[in-house]
N, C-alpha and C positions, 0 to 999 in steps of 0.2 A: 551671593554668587550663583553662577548660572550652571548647572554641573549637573552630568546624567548621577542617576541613583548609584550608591554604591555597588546595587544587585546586578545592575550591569555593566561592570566594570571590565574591560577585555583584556584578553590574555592574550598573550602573543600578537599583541596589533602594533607596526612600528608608525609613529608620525611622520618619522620624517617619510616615510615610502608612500602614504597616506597623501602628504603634501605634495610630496615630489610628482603623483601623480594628477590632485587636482589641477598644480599648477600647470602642470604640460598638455591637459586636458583646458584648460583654458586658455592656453597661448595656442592649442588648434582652435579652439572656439573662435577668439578672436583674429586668426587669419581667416577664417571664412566671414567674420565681420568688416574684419578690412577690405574683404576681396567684392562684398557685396555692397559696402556704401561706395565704394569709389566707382561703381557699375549698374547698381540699381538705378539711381536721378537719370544715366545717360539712355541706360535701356527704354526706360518710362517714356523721357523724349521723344525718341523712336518710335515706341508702339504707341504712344496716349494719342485718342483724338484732339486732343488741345496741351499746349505747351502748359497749361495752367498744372494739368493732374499731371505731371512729370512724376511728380515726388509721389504719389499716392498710394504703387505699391510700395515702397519703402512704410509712408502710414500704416498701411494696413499689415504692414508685417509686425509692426507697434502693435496691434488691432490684436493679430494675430497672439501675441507674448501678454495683453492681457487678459484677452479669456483664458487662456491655461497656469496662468500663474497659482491659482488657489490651489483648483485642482491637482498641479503638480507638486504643489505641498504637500497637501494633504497623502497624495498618493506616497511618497516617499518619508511622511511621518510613518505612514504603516508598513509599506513593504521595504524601506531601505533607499539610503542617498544611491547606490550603486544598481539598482534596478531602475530607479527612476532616472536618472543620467544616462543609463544603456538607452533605455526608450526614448527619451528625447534626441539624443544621435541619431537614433535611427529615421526618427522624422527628418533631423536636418538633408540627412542622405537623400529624401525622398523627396525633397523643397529643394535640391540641388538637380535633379532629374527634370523637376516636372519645369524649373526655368528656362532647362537645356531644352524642353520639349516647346517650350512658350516663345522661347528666342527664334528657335527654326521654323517653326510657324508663321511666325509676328503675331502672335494671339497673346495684346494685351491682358483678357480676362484670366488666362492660365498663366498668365507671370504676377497678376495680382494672388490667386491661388497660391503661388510658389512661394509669394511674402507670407500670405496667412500660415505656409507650414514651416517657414523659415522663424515666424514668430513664434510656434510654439516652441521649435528648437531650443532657441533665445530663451526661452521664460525655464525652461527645466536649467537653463545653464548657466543663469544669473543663480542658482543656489550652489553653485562652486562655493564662494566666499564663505556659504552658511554651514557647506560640510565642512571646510577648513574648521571653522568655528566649531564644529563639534567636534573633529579631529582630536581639536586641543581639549575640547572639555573632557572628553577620551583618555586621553595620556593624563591628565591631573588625576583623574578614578583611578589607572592602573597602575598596575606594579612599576612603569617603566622610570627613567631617571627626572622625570616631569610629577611625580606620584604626590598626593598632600597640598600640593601648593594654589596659590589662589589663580583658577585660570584668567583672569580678565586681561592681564598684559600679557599672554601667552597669547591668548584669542586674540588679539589687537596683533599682534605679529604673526601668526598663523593669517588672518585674512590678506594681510598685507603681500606677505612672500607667494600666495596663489596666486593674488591678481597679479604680480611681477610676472610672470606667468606669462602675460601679453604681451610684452615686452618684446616676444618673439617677435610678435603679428608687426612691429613696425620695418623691418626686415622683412621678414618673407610676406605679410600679406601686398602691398605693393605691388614689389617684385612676382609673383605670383597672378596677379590681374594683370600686368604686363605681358608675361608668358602667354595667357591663354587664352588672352583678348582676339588673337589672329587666326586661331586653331583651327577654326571653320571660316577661315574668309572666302569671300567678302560678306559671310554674317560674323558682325561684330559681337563679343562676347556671350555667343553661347558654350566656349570653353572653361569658360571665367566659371556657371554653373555648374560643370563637370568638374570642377576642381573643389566646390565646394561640399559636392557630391562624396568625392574621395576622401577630403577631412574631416568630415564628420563620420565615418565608418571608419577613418583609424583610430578617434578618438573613442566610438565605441570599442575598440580591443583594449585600448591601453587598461578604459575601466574595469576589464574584469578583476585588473590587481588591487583594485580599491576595497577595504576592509574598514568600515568606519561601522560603532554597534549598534541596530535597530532597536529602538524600544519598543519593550512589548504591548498589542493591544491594551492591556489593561491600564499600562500606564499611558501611554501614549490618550490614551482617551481620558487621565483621570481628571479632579477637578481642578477648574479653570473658570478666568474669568469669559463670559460669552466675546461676542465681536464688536457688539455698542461699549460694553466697559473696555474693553481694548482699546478702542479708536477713541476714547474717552480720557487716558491715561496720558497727563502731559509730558513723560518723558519720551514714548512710543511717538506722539504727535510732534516733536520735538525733531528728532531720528528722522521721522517721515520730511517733514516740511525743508529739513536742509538735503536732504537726496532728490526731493523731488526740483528743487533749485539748482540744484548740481546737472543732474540729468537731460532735465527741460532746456536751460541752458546752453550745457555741451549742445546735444542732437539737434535743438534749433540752428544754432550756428554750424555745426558739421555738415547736414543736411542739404544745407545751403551754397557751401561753399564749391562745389563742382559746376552748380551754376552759375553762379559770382563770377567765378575765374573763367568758364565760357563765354560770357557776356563781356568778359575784360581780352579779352583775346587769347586767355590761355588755354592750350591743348591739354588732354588725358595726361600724358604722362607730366605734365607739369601741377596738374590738380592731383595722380595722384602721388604726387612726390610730397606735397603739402598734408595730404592724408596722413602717410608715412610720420612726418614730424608731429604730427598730433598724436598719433599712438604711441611714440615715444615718450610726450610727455603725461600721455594719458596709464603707461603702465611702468616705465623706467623708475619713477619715486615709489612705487611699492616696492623697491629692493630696501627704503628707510622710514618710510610713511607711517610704516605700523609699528617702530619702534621709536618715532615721536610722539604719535598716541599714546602711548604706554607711557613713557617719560614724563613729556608738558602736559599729557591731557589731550580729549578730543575738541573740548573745544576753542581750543587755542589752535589746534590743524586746522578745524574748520574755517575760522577763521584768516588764516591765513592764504587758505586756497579762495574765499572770497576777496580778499585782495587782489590774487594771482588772477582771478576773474575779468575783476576791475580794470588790469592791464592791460589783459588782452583786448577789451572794448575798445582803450586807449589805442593802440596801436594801428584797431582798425578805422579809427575816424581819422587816421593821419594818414591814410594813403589807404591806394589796391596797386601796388607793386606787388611782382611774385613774395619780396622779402616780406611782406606786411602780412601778405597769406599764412606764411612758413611762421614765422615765428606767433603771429595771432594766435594761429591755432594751437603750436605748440605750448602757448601760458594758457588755450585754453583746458587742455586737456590735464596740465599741471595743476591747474586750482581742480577740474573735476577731480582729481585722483584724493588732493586730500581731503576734500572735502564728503566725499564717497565714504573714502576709510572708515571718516570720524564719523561722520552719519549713521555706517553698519555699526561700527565697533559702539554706538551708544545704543543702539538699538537691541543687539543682542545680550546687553545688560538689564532690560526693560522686561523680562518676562521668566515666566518658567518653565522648566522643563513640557509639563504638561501643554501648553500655553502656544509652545516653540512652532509646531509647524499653521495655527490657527494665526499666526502674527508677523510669521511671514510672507505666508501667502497673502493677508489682507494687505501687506505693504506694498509688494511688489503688484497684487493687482490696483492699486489705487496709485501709484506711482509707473505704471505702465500704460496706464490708460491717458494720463495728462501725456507721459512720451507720444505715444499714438498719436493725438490730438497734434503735437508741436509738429511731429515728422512731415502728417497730412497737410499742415499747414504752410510748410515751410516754404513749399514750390510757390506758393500763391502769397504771399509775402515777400518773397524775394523779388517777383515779377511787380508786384503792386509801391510796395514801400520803399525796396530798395535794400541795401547791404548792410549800409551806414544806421539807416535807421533801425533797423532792424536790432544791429547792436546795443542800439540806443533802449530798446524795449528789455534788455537784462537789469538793467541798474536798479528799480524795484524789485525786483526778487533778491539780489545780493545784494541790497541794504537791509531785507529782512532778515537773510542769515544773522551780517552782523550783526542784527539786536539780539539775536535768539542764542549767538556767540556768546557777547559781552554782560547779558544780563542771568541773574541766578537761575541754577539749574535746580531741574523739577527733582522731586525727591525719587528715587527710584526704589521698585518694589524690590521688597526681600527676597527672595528665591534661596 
């Protein structure tokens, strides 16, 4: 089991307030996610010298999430999930300025700028799920009604009910690009950046109430294995390779789809009405996702959200009607979600305390780097290959999951 030392065990730290704030702190994250993919591809267009690099600041905002990913580990292995989350807010506030600054301009280079600091935003606030996870391993050490018990299916429903958390963003982020798209017309969506401006500084306040225990230097640094024996460990490679399937995946296909539906004759608000239904099914099953993991297993989820995958390809080689959009994306974001879950939730069984912030920084930088890569890519694929094929290009990756599903699982270290 994966569980801080007994020596720091916290007294008066309640979970649920704990959770209730990552996940509200993630459901702002993700409406400023919402609000910047359904707005980024079209800005790009606008400012790129070539329709090719449409997508590019979006890439580089990937670019951006993974050079700070380690880093941002690291830093909140030492000083605290609740400093390190203040901090990255406040970058986001600052990647929401320098857009609004980029958009009134038309100065491509400073809306690519505003990706890279929109990406680190991103990289400090994909460790929501991980403070969850510690949240829980928290309440298992303390006194409170969780005390003694084994946290692993705690943890697997602690990450799950944070990300549910997004859930919001299918609601308001949308609706929200809509509002603010006009604000400065006839400049299209530099309100859209002032808005993401504003949620990322309220989600810096919420986190002052966040109280999850920092391990101390000493331990925080004790022994471990280095980062070749980590990346070495076939359960941690295991974790990785089905996230990074999930992810790659998603954001290829996301990415894409504003231009798809441009090129098909459909308007903004009808691309991002489709957005909308994909964050639904991208955070709506974390209200059950993480307590089928605990029940069947993660990787019985996993697999099943590679299925859920497999669908959504189906549907897209059967048409580009609006419907095909909507509901496509919506199984796509349903197979991401469980498959995500069960990916983190094996993941954070794979290491030890000491280990914790060295393993997930390597994850997410080597899993944000391949995003990068897809984001950047995606304009230039969509325009060369096409929609259909395009989708055709996931079915190796999600026939790897399900081998990595269905066949024995590696032995996982003791902690």
């Amino acid at each position: 089991m994966n569980v801080l030392p007994v020596s720091q065990k916290p007294r008066g730290v309640s979970l649920s307030r704990n959770l209730a704030v990552l996940a509200l702190c993630q459901a702002l994250f993700f409406v400023a996610n919402t609000v910047t993919i359904s707005t980024s591809p079209l800005v790009g267009l606008a400012l790129a010298p070539s329709p090719v690099l449409a997508t590019v600041p979006l890439g580089i905002q990937f670019a951006g999430t993974m050079a700070a990913t380690l880093p941002a580990s690291l830093l909140m292995g030492r000083y605290g999930r609740r400093a390190g989350l203040m901090l990255g807010c406040l970058v986001g506030g600052l990647s929401g300025l320098c857009g609004y600054l980029a958009i009134m301009r038309a100065d491509f280079v400073l809306f690519c700028l505003a990706g890279v600091l929109y990406g680190v935003f991103s990289a400090f606030c994909q460790y929501f799920r991980f403070a969850a996870a510690d949240a829980a391993d928290a309440s298992c050490c303390g006194g409170g009604s969780h005390a003694g018990r084994d946290p692993a299916p705690l943890r697997a429903r602690a990450i799950g009910w944070v990300l549910a958390g997004g859930t919001i963003a299918a609601v308001a982020g949308p609706e929200l690009a809509k509002a603010t798209r006009d604000l400065f017309a006839p400049i299209m969506f530099a309100g859209s950046q002032l808005a993401v401006l504003a949620v990322a500084g309220v989600a810096c306040l919420i986190l002052l109430a966040l109280d999850v225990p920092v391990l101390q230097p000493r331990q925080a640094d004790g022994p471990g294995r280095s980062l070749p024996e980590l990346a070495a460990d076939p359960a941690i490679r295991r974790a990785f390779a089905i996230a990074l399937v999930a992810y790659v995946s998603m954001n290829l296909l996301m990415t894409a789809t504003p231009l798809t539906m441009l090129d098909c004759g459909f308007g903004f608000d009808a691309s991002a009405s489709v957005i909308q239904w994909h964050v639904v099914g991208m955070f709506a099953p974390s209200f059950v996702s993480g307590g089928l993991v605990a029940r069947f297993g993660a990787r019985r989820v996993v697999l099943a959200g590679a299925a859920t995958m497999l669908a959504c390809i189906g549907v897209a080689l059967v048409g580009q009607e609006l419907g095909n959009f909507a509901l496509g994306l919506l199984l796509l974001g349903i197979g991401w979600n469980l498959m995500f879950v069960g990916a983190t939730t094996m993941l954070t069984g794979a290491y030890t305390p000491a280990e914790k912030a060295r393993v997930q920084g390597l994850h997410d930088l080597l899993l944000f780097t391949c995003v990068a890569a897809s984001a950047s890519l995606s304009g230039a694929l969509q325009a060369t290959i096409g929609w259909q094929a395009m989708n055709l290009t996931m079915l190796p990756g999600l026939l790897l999951v399900a081998f990595l599903a269905i066949g024995p699982a590696p032995t996982a270290r003791a902690t």
